[in-house]
C-alpha positions as CSV (number, residue, x, y, z in Angstrom):
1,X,-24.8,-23.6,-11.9
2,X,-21.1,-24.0,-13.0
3,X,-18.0,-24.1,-10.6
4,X,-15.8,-21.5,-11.2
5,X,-12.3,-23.0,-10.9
6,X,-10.4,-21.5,-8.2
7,X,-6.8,-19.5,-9.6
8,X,-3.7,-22.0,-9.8
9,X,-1.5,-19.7,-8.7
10,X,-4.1,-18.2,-5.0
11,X,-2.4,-21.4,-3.4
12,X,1.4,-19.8,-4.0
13,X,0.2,-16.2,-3.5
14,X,-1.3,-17.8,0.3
15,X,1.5,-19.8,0.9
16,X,3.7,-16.6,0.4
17,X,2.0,-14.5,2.7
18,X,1.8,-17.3,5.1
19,X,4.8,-17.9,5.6
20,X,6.5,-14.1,4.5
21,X,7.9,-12.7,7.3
22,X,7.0,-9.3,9.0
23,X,9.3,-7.3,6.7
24,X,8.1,-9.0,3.6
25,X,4.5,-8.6,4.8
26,X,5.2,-4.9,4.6
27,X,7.0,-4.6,1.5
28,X,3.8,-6.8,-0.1
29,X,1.4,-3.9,2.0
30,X,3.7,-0.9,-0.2
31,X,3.5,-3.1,-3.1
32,X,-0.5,-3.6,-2.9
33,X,-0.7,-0.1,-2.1
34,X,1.6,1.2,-5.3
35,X,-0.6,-1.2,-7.7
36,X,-3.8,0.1,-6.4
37,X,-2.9,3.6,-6.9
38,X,-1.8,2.7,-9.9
39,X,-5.4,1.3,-10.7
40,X,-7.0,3.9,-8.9
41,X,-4.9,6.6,-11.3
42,X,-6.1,4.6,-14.6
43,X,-9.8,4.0,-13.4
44,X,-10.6,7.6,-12.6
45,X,-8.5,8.7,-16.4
46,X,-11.2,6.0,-17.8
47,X,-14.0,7.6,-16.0
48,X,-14.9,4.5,-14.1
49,X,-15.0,6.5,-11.3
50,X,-17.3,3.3,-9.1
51,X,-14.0,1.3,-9.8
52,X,-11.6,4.5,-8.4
53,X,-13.4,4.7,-5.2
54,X,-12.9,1.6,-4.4
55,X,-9.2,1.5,-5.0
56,X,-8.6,4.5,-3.1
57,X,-10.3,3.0,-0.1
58,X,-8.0,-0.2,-0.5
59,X,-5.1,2.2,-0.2
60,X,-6.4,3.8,2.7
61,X,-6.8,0.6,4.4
62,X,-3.6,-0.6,3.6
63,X,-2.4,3.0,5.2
64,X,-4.7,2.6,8.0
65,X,-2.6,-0.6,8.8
66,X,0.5,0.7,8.4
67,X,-0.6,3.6,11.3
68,X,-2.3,0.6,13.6
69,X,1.0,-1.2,13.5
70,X,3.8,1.8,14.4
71,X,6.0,1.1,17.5
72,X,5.9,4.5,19.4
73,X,8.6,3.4,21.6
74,X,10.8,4.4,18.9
75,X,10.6,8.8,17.9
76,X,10.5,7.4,14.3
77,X,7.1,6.0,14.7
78,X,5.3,9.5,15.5
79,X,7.3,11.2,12.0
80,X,5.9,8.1,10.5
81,X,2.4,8.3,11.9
82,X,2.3,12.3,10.7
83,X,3.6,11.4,7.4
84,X,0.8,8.4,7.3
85,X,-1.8,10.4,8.2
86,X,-0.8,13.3,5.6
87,X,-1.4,10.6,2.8
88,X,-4.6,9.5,4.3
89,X,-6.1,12.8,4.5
90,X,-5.2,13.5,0.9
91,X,-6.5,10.0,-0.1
92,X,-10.1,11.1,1.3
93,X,-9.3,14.7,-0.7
94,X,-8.4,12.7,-3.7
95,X,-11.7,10.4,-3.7
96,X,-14.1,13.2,-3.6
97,X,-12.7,15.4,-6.2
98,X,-11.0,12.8,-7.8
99,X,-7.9,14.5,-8.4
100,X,-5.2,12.5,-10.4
101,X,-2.6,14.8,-9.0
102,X,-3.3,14.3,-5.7
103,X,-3.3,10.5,-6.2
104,X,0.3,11.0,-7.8
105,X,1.4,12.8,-4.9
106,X,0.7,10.1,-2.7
107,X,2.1,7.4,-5.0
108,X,5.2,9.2,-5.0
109,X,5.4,9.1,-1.0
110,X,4.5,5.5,-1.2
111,X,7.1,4.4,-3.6
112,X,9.1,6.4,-1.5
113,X,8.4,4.8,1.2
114,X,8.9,1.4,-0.5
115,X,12.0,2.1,-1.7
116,X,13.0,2.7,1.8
117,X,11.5,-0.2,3.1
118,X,13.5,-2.4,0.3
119,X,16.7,-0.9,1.0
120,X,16.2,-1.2,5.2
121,X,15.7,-4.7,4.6
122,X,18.9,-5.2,2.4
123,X,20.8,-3.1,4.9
124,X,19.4,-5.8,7.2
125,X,20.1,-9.0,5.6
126,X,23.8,-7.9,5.0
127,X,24.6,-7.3,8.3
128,X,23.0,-10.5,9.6
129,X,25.7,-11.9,6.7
């Protein structure tokens, strides 16, 4: 039976979430999420709707997270949860019918959300400067 080499570049990609701090663990979460959507949207267009399902359950899990790891000390993390569970819901809606709108619309709140994200953590690094 032959070895399958191991990817080159796994070691970086673990080195940079090892050692990525909790703001760019998050970013890499909206980033995972955007690019499995992205699959997801592509997969169910190609009728590969196995490959789909599983995409869209990635991005619930990766939304899932984002829910188990809100502060509710702060208001902003109940508006978040809401919002989080929103694209969940619709996640679920969009796996069994398969709806590529539906998948849009929650691509759209994710980049969104990224975007956000990105721009909270420049905000943040200039002001430590």
């Amino acid at each position: 039976m032959a070895v399958i080499p191991k990817n080159p570049y796994s070691k970086i990609e673990d080195n940079a979430i090892f050692t990525a701090s909790k703001e760019e663990l998050t970013l890499m979460l909206y980033e995972g999420a955007l690019k499995f959507i992205n699959q997801a949207i592509d997969a169910t267009e190609n009728q590969d709707m196995q490959k789909a399902n599983g995409l869209i359950i990635r991005v619930e899990d990766i939304i899932r997270e984002f829910q188990m790891t809100l502060d509710f000390k702060y208001e902003i993390s109940n508006q978040l949860n809401s919002l989080y569970d929103y694209m969940h819901r619709r996640l679920i809606e969009s796996n069994m019918s398969k709806d590529i709108g539906i998948m849009t619309e929650v691509r759209d709140m994710l980049r969104e959300f990224r975007n956000m994200w990105k721009e909270a953590m420049n905000m943040s690094k200039a002001a430590v400067v």
